[in-house]
C-alpha positions, 0 to 999 in steps of 0.5 A: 415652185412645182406645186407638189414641192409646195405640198411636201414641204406643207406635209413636212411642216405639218410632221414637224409641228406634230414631232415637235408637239409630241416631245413637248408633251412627253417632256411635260410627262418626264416632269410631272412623272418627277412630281409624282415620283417626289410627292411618292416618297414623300407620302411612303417616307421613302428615303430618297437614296432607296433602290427600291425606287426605280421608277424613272428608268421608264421615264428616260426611255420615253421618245418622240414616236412612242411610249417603250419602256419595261415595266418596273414593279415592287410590292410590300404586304401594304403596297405602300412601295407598289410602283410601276410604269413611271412613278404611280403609287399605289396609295389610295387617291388619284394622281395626275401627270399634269397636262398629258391628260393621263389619270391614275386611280387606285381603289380596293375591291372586294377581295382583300388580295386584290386591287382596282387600277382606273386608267382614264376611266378604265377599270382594271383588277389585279391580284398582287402575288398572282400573276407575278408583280412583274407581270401586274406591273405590266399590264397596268403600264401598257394600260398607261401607255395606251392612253399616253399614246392616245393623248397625242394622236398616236 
């Protein structure tokens, strides 16, 4: 065999290898988003039927390349059904989506109409009402994203 047919193949292996890596890490993201989404209305008692929690939409969107997904949040005056990315809850505490490597804080700020979102050690800080929670939803998505993408190479 001609010796740059050995090194696409090689190449080929290798991209599948990463592909297959990549889906086995985004099936475990699926999974513990679930885990998060349970232990979410467990701890809010939200019922299980609630059409306020569309979390997962996200999740089922996910593919083998990439994170794409819309940014889906509510809000309540006591943000216990603030939700947004893939089933983080904005309860106060950590919550990570197991071995993906992705950590979530929630902390308040000085400012009572505001709050701390920490993405794997980065700060960030919303007011709930201003931008609009659709908006806030987003960032803190695209701060999830980020580091999704960062955890497996992308």
């Amino acid at each position: 065999m001609p010796i740059y047919e050995d090194y696409i193949l090689n190449v080929g292996r290798q991209l599948a290898a990463k592909k297959n890596a990549q889906n086995t890490r985004i099936i475990e993201l699926r999974n513990a988003a679930a885990q998060v989404l349970e232990r979410t209305r467990a701890y809010a008692q939200i019922p299980a039927g609630d059409d306020e929690v569309l979390v997962l939409t996200s999740a089922d969107q996910l593919n083998g390349n990439a994170v794409s997904a819309g940014a889906l949040s509510t809000f309540s005056d006591d943000f216990r059904s603030l939700k947004f990315g893939i089933g983080f809850s904005a309860k106060s505490g950590q919550i990570s989506l197991g071995t993906v490597g992705i950590s979530v804080e929630v902390a308040s700020t000085n400012r009572s109409d505001s709050f701390r979102v920490i993405v794997d050690g980065v700060k960030h800080d919303f007011v709930p009402h201003n931008p609009a929670p659709g908006v806030v939803g987003g960032a803190v998505w695209e701060a999830v994203t980020r580091a999704f993408e960062k955890s497996i190479g992308l």
